[in-house]
C-alpha positions in Angstrom: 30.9 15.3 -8.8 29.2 16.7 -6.2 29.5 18.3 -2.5 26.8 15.9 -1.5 26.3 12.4 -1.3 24.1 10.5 -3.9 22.3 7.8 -4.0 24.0 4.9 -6.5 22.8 1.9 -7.2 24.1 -1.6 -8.3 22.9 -4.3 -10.0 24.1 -7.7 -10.8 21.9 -8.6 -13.8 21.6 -12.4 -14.3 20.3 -12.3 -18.2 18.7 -15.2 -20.1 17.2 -14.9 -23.5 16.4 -18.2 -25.6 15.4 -17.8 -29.6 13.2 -20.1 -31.8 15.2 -21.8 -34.4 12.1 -22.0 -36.5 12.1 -18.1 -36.7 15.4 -18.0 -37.1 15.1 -20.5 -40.0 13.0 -17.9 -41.8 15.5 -15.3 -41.7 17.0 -17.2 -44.8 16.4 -15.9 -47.4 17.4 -16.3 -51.6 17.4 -12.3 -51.6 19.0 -11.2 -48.2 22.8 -12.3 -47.1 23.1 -12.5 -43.6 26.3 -11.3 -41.6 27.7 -12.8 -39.2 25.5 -12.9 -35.6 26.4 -10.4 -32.6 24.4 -10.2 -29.4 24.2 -6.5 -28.9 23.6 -4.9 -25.2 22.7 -1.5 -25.7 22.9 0.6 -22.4 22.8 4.7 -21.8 25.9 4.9 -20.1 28.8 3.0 -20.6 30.3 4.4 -17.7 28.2 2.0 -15.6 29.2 -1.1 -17.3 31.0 -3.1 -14.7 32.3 -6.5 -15.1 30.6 -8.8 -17.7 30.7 -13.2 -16.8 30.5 -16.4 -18.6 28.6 -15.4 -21.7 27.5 -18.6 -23.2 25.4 -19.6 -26.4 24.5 -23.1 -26.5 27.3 -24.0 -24.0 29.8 -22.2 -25.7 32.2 -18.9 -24.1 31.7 -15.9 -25.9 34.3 -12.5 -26.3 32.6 -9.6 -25.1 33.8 -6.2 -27.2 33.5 -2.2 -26.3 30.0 -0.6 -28.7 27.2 -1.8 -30.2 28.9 -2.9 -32.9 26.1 -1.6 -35.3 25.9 1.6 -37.1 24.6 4.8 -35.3 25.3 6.6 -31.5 24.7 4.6 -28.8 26.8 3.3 -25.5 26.9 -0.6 -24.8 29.1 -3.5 -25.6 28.4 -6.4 -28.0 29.3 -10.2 -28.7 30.2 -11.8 -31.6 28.4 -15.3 -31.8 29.1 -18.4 -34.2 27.6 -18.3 -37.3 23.8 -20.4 -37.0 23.4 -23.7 -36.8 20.8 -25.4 -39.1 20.2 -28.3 -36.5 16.7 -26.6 -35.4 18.4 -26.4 -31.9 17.2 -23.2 -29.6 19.7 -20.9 -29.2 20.2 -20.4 -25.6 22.2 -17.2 -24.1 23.4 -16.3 -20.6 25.5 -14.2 -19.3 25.6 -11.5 -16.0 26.1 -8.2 -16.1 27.3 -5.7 -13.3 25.8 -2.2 -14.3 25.9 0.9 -11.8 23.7 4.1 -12.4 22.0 6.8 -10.4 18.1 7.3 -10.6 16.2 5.3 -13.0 16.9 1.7 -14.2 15.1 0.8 -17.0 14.7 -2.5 -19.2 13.5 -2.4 -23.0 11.3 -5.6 -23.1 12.1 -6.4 -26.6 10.8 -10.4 -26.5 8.1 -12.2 -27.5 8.1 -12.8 -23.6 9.6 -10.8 -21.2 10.2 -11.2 -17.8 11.9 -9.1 -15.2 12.3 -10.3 -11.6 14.5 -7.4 -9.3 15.0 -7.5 -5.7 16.4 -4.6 -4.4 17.7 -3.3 -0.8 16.3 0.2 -1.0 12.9 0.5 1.0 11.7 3.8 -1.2 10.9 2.9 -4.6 9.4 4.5 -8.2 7.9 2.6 -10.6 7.8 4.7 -13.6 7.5 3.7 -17.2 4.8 2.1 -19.9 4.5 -1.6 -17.2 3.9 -1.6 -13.8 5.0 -4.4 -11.9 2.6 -7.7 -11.7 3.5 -8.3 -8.3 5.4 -6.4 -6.1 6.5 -6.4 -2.3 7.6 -3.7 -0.7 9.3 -3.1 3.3 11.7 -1.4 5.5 14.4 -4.0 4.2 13.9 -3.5 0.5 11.5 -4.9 -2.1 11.2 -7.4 -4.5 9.0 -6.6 -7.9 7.9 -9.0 -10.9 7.6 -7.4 -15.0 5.7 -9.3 -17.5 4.9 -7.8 -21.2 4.4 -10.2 -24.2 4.7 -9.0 -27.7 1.3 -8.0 -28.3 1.2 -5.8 -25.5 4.6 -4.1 -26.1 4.2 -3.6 -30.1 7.5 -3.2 -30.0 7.6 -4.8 -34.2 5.4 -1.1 -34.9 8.9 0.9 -33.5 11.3 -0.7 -36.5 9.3 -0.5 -39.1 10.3 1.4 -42.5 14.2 1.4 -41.1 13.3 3.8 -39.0 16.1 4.7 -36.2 14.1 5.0 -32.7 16.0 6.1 -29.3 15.8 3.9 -26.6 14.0 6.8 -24.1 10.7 6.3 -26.5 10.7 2.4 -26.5 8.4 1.1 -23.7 10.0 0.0 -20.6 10.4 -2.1 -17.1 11.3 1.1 -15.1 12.6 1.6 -11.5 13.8 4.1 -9.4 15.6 5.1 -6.7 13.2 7.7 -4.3 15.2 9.4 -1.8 12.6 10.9 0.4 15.1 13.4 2.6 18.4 13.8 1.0 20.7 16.3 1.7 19.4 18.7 -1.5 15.5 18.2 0.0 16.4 18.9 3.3 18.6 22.1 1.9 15.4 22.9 0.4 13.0 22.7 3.4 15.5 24.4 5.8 15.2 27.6 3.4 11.0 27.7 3.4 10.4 26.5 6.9 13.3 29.3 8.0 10.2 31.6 7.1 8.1 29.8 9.6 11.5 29.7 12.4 12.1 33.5 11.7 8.3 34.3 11.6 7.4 32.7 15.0 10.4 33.7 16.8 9.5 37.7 16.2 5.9 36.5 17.2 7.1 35.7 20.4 9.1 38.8 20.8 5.9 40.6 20.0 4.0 39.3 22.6 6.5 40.1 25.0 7.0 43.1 23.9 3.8 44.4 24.4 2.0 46.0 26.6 4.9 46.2 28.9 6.5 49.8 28.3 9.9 48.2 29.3 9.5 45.3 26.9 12.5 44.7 24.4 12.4 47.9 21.9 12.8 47.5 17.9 16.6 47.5 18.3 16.0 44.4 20.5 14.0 42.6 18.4 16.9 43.4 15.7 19.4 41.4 17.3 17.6 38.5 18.6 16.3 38.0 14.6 19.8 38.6 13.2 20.5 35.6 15.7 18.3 33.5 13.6 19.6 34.5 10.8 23.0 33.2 11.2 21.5 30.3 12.7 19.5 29.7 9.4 22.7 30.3 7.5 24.8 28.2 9.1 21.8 25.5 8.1 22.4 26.2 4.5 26.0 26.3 5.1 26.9 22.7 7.1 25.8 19.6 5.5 26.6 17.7 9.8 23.8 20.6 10.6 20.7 19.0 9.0 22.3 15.6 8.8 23.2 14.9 12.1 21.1 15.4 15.9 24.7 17.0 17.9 25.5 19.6 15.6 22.0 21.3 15.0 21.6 21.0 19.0 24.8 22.5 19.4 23.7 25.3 17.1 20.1 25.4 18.9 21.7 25.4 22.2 23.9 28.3 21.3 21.4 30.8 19.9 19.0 29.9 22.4 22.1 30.7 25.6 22.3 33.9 23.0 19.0 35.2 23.4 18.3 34.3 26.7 21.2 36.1 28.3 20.2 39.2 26.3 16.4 39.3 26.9 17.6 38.5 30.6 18.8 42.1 30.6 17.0 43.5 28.4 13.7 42.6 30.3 15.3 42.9 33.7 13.9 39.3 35.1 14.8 35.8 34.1 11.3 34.1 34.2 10.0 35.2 30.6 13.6 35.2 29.0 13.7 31.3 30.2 10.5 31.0 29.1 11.6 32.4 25.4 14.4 30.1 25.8 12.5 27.2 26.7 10.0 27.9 23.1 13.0 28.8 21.0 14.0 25.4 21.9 10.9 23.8 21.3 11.0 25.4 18.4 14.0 24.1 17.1 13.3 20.8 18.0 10.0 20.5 16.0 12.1 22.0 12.8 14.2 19.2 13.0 11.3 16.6 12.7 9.9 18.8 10.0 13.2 18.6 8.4 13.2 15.1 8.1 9.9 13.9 8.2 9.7 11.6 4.8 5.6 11.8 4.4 3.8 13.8 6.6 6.4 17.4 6.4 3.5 19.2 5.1 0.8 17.9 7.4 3.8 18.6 10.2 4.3 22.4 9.1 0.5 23.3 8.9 0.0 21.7 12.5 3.0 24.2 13.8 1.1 27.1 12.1 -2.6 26.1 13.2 -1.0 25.7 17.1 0.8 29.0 17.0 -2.1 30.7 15.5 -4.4 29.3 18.9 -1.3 30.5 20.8 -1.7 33.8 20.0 -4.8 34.2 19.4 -5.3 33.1 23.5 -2.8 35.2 24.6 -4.2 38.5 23.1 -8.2 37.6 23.5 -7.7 41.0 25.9 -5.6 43.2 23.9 -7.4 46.4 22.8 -5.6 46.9 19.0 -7.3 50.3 19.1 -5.1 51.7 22.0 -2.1 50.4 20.6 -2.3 51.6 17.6 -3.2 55.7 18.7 -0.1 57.7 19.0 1.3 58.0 22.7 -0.1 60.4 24.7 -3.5 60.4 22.9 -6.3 59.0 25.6 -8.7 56.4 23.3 -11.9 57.1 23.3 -14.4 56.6 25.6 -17.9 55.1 24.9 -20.6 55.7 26.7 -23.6 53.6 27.5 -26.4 53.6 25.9 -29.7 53.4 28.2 -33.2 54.0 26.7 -34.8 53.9 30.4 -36.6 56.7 31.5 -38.3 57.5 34.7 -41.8 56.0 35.1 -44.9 58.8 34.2 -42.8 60.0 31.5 -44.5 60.2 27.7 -42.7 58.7 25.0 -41.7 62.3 23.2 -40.0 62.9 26.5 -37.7 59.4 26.0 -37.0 60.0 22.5 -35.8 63.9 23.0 -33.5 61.9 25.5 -32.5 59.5 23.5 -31.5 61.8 20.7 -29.7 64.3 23.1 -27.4 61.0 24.3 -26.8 60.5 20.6 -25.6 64.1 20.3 -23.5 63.8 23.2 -21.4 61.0 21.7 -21.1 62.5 18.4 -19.4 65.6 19.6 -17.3 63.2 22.2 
């Protein structure tokens, strides 16, 4: 039981399984007594069996019971069947089978020839395990996949040899599952590493307007419009309607952006660059959510964002001097001077070199 939704899924198993009488035939023996039949349905979960319907063998209604009915652990439910017929008739079984689970459904192909034919509504899925589907479709309304493994590919006779007891999880399987590209626990998960890139590009901007206006916002400024993102980061964390739904994380955008905009308005004494601010924050903001819930291009999405905002700033301080910013105030930067190597015209060459060296003496002592 979570505080999130998951994703369940359902299946309505229609089960057929038919069984040579020949090879039944050879299972009597003078030496070995055989028990009385059961049609054992071994699953990991009991919790997930749902309702079970018109079990048949050969025509006939079978009583479904709780366990394997065999010794050792194990969750499933099993079927007593009538004792075998010596007729050489087939013995046909079919039944359905509801079965709910989260993840990964898998199927144990234990035949000589199994088949697995599963349609599902979910447009996002895994296929995991020892067989990958034959055939498989897959689209925005669901897909539909096809299983086929015979007994010499499975081997499956090599896992119960010597009366050895083998868990299900190591037998080779059909396998499914259930991808959920942007569910609320991803998206929880990309709101906390792209906040980096929110929190980082927002004091970028204050940076830039910040300097090398003397009146620009000061380091107390800067505080309180990144404490603003802050809460607007936590409150992302905090509200599953945030980064599930478009009106609440606007309403949040909206009101941090009003936020900062009203207090850059006075603390920069003009409206133009705090609307401007406003007018990226928002920007801003709306590319997150995309990132948020882009399903297979997030990454490529997020390294765009930084690649942009790297030209940004790169453009708008091609004609900063880093040097004068960074000497202490009141300190004048220093001054280069040209360097010429001309000379009046008649004059010898010791007479451009002594020149040339005095200039070079002049800017080492500047």
């Amino acid at each position: 039981m979570g505080i999130y939704s998951g994703q369940v899924w359902h299946n309505a198993l229609q089960i057929k399984a038919s069984f040579d009488p020949l090879r039944l035939a050879a299972l009597r023996k003078t030496n070995i007594v055989l028990g009385p039949p059961r049609l054992v349905v071994s699953v990991g979960d009991a919790r997930g069996i749902g309702a079970i319907h018109a079990p048949e063998v050969n025509g006939n209604v079978l009583s479904v019971e709780p366990g394997l009915g065999i010794s050792g652990d194990g969750a499933g439910i099993h079927m007593p069947m009538p004792a075998l017929a010596e007729d050489n008739k087939p013995l046909e079984i079919a039944f359905s089978l509801d079965l709910n689970g989260t993840g990964e459904f898998s199927l144990v192909p234990i035949g000589r020839n199994s088949e697995l034919q599963l349609t599902s509504n979910w447009p996002h899925p895994g296929f995991l395990g020892s067989f990958l589907p034959t055939q498989r479709e897959v689209s925005a309304a669901g897909y539909r996949a096809h299983w086929q493994s015979s007994w010499f590919a499975n081997d499956m006779g090599s896992y119960f040899k010597d009366d050895m007891e083998i868990p299900w999880s190591r037998l080779p399987a059909f396998s499914a599952d259930v991808m959920s590209l942007a569910d609320q626990y991803q998206l929880t998960d990309r709101a906390t590493k792209y906040a980096i890139l929110l929190i980082g590009l927002t004091f970028m901007a204050f940076f830039r307007v910040r300097e090398p206006d003397p009146s620009s916002p000061a380091s107390d400024a800067i505080s309180a419009g990144g404490l603003s993102l802050v809460l607007f980061t936590w409150c992302c964390w905090r509200s599953r309607s945030m980064l599930d739904l478009p009106p609440p994380w606007l309403a949040a955008s909206l009101s941090g952006a009003v936020m900062n905009g009203v207090y850059l308005q006075a603390v920069l004494r003009g409206w133009r660059n705090s609307l401007l601010f406003v007018a990226a924050l928002l920007l801003l903001d709306g590319v997150m959510w995309f990132l948020l819930h882009s399903e297979d291009s997030a990454l490529l999405l997020g390294t765009g964002v930084l690649v942009l905002a790297l030209s940004v700033l790169m453009f708008l301080t091609r004609r900063v001097d880093w040097y004068a910013l960074s000497l202490p105030k009141g300190s004048a930067p220093r001054r280069r001077l040209p360097m010429t190597t001309s000379c009046a015209s008649g004059k010898s060459d010791d007479i451009k070199n002594g020149a040339l060296r005095r200039r070079f003496h002049i800017m080492a002592a500047e």
